[in-house]
PASEBA-1860 file (N, C-alpha, C; in nm, 3 decimals):
! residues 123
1> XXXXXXXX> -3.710/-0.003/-8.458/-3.596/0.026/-8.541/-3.514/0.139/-8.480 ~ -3.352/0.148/-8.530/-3.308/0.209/-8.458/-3.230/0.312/-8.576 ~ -3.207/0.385/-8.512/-3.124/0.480/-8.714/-2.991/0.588/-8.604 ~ -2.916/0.560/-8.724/-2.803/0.582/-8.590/-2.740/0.713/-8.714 ~ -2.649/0.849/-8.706/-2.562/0.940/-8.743/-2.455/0.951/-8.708 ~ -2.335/0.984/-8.758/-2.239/0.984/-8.701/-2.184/1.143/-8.810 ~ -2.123/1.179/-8.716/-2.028/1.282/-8.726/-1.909/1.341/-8.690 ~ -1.836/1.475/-8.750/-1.715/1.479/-8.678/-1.580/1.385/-8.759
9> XXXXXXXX> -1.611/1.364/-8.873/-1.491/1.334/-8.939/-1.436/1.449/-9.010 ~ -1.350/1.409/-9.071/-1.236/1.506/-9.136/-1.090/1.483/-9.142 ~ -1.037/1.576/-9.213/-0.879/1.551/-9.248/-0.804/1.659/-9.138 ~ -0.716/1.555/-9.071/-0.610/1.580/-8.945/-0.491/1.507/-9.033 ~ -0.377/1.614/-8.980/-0.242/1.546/-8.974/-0.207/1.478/-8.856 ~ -0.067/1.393/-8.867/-0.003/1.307/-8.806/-0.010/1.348/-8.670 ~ -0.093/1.288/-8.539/-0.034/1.330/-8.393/-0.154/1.385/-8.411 ~ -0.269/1.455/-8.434/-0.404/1.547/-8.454/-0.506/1.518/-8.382
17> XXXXXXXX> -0.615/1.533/-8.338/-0.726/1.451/-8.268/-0.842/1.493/-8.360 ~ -0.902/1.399/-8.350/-1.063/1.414/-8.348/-1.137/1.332/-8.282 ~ -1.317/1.430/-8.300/-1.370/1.329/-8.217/-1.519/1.333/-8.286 ~ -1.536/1.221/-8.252/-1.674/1.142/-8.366/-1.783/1.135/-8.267 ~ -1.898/1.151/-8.275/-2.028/1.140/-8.243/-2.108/1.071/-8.287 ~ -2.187/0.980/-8.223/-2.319/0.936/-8.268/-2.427/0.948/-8.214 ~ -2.527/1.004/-8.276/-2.663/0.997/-8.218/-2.781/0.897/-8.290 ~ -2.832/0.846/-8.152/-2.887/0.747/-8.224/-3.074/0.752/-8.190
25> XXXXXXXX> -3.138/0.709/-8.261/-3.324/0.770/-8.247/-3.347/0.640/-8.299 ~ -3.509/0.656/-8.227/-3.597/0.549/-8.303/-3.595/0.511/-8.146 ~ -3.646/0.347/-8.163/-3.648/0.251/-8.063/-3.502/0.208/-8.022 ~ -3.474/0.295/-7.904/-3.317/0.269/-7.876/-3.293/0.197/-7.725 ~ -3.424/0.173/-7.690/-3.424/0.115/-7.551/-3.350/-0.041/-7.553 ~ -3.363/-0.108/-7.629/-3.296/-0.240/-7.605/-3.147/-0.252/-7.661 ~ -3.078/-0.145/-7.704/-2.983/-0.154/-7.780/-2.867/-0.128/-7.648 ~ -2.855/-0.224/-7.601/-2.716/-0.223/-7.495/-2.576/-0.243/-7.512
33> XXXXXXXX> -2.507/-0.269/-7.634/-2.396/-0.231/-7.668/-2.378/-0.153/-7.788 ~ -2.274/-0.044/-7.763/-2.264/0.047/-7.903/-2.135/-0.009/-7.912 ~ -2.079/0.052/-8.076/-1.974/0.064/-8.102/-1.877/0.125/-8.197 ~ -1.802/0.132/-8.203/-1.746/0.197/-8.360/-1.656/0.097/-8.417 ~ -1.687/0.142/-8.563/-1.527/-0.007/-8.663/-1.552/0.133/-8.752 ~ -1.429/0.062/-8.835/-1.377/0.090/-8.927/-1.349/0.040/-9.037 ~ -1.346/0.086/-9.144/-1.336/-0.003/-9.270/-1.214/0.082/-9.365 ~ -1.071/0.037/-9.380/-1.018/0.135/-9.487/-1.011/0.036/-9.587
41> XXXXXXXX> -1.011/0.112/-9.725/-0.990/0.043/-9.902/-0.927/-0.113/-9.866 ~ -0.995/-0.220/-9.924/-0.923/-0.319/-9.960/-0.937/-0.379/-9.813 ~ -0.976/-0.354/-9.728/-0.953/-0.436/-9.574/-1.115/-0.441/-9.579 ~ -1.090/-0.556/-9.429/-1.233/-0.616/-9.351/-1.203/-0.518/-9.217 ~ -1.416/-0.466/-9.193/-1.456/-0.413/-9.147/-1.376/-0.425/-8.962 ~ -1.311/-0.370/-8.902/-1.252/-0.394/-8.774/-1.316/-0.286/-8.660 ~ -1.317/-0.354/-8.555/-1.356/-0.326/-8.474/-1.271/-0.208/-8.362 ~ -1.303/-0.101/-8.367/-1.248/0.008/-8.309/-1.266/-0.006/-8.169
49> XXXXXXXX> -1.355/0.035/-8.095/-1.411/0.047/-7.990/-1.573/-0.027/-7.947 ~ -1.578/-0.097/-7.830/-1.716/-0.085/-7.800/-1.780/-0.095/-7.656 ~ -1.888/-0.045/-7.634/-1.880/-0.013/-7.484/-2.059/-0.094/-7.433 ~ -2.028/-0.193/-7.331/-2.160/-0.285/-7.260/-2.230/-0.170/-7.181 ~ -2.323/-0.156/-7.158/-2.409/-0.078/-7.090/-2.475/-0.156/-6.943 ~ -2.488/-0.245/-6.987/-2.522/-0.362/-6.868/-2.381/-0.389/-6.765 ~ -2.294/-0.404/-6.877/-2.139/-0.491/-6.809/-2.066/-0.392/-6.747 ~ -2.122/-0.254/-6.820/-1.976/-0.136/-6.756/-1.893/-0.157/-6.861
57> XXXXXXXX> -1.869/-0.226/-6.925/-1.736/-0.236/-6.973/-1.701/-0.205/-7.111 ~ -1.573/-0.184/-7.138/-1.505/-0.125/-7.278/-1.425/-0.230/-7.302 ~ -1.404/-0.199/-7.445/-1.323/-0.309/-7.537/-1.258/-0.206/-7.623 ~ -1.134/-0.225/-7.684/-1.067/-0.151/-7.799/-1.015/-0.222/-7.854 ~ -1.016/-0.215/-8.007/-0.893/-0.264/-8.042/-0.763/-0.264/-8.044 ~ -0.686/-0.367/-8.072/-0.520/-0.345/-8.021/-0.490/-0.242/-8.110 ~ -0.429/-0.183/-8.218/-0.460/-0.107/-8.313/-0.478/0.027/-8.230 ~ -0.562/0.095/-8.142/-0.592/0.222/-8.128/-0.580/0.189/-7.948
65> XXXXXXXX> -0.570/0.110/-7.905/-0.561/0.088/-7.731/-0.436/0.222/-7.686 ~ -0.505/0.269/-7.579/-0.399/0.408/-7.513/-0.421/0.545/-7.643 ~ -0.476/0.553/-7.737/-0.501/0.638/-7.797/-0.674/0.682/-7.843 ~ -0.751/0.586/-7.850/-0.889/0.588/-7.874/-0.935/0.585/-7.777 ~ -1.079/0.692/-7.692/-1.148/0.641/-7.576/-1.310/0.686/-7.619 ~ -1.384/0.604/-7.624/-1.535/0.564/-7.589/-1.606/0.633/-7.503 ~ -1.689/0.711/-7.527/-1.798/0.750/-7.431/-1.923/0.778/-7.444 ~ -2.018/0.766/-7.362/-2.121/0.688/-7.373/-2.259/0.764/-7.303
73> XXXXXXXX> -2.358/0.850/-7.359/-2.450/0.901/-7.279/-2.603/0.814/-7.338 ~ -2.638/0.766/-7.165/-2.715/0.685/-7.207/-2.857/0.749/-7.233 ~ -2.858/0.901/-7.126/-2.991/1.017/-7.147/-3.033/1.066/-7.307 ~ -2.909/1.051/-7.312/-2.926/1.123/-7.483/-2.911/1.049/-7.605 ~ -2.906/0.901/-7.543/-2.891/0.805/-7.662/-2.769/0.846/-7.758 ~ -2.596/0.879/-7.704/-2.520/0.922/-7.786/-2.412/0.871/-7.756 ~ -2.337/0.838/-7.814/-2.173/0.717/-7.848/-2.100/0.830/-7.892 ~ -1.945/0.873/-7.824/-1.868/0.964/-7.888/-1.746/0.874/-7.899
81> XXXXXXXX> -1.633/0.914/-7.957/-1.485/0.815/-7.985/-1.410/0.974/-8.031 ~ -1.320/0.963/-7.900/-1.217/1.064/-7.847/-1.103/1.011/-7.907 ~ -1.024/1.032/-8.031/-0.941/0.969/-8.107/-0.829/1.052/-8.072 ~ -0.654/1.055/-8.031/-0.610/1.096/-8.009/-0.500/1.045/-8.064 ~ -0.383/1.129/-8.106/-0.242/1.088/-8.194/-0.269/1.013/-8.288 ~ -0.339/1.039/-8.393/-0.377/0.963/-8.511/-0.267/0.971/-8.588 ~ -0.300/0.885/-8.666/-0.173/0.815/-8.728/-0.217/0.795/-8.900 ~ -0.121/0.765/-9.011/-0.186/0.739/-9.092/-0.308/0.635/-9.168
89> XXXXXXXX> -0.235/0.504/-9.034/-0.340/0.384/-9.101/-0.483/0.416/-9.054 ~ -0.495/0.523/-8.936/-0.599/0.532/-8.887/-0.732/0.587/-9.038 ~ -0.693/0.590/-9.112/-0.719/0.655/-9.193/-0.890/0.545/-9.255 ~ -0.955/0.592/-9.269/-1.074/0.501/-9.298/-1.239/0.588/-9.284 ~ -1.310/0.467/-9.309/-1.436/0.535/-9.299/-1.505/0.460/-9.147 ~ -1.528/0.556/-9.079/-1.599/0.499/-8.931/-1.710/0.487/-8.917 ~ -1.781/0.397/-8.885/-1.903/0.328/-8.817/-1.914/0.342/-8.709 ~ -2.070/0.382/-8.686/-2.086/0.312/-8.547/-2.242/0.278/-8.559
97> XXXXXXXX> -2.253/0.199/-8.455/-2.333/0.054/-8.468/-2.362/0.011/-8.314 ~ -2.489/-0.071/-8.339/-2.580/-0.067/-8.184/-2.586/-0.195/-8.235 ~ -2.597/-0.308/-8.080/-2.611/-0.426/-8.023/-2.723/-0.422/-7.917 ~ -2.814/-0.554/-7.937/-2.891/-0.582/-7.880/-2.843/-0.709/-7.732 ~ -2.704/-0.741/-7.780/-2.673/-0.863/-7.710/-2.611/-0.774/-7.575 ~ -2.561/-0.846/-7.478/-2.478/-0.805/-7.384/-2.375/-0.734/-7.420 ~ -2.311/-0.755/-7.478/-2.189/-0.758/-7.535/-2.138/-0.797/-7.672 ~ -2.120/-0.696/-7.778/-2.045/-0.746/-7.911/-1.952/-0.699/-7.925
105> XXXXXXXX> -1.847/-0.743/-8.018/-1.733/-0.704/-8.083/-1.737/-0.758/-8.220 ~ -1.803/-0.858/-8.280/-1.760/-0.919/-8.414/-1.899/-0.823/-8.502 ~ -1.847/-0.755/-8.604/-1.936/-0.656/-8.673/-2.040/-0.747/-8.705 ~ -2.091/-0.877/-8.751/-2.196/-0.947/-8.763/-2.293/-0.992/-8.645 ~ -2.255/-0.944/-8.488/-2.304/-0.901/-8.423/-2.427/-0.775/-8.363 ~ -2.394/-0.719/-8.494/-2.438/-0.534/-8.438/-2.600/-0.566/-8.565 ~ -2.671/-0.524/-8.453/-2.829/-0.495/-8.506/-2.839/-0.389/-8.641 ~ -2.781/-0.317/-8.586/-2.805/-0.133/-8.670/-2.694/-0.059/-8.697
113> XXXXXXXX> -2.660/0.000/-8.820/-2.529/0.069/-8.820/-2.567/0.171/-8.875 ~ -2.473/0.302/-8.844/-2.461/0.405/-8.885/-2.437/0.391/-9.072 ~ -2.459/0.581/-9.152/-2.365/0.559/-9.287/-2.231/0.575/-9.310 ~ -2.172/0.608/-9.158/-2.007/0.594/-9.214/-1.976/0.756/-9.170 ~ -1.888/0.773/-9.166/-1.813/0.920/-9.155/-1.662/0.893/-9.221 ~ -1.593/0.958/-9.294/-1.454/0.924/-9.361/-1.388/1.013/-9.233 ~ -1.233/0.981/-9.245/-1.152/1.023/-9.117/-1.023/0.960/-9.218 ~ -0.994/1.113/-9.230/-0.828/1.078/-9.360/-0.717/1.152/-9.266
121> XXX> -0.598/1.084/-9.233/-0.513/1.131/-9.163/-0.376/1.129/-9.234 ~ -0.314/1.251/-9.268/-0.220/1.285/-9.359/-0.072/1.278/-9.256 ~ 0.011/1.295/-9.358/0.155/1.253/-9.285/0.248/1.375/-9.283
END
């Protein structure tokens, strides 16, 4: 089992950065893709960022592409999301979440998820 934290939310104004952390424990050896989504009021869970460990490779959503960046320590078992010029829709509660597959992006993909961190961005 894998048990994942996330931190580093909070209330930023318009243009503001933050940046989110996850650390993740337990049995974390097979978990080769991380990621972060998001969920704000009234919407389905979307996919922020996620990064292959096997593939090298990153994914973002269109939504945060050129402003959100992913990074990834594999020694310390930890997923960060470098959020930059936030905006209001950015506004939500963030996840992040471990994959056993090569590669996920569809949240019914992801093995294990974090409890969320809120991230409210004022105007």
């Amino acid at each position: 089992q894998v048990q994942l934290v996330e931190s580093g939310g909070g209330l930023v104004q318009t243009g503001g950065s933050l940046r989110l952390s996850c650390a993740a424990s337990g049995r974390t050896f097979s978990t080769n893709t991380m990621g972060w989504f998001r969920q704000a009021p009234g919407k389905e869970r979307e996919v922020v960022a996620a990064h292959s460990r096997s593939r090298g490779s990153t994914n973002y959503g269109d939504s945060v592409k050129a402003r959100f960046t992913i990074s990834r320590d594999n020694a310390k078992n930890t997923v960060n999301l470098q959020m930059n010029n936030l905006k209001p829709e950015d506004t939500a509660v963030y996840y992040c979440a471990a994959s056993n597959r090569l590669y996920s992006k569809a949240a019914y993909e992801y093995d294990y998820w974090g409890q969320g961190t809120q991230v409210t961005v004022s105007s």
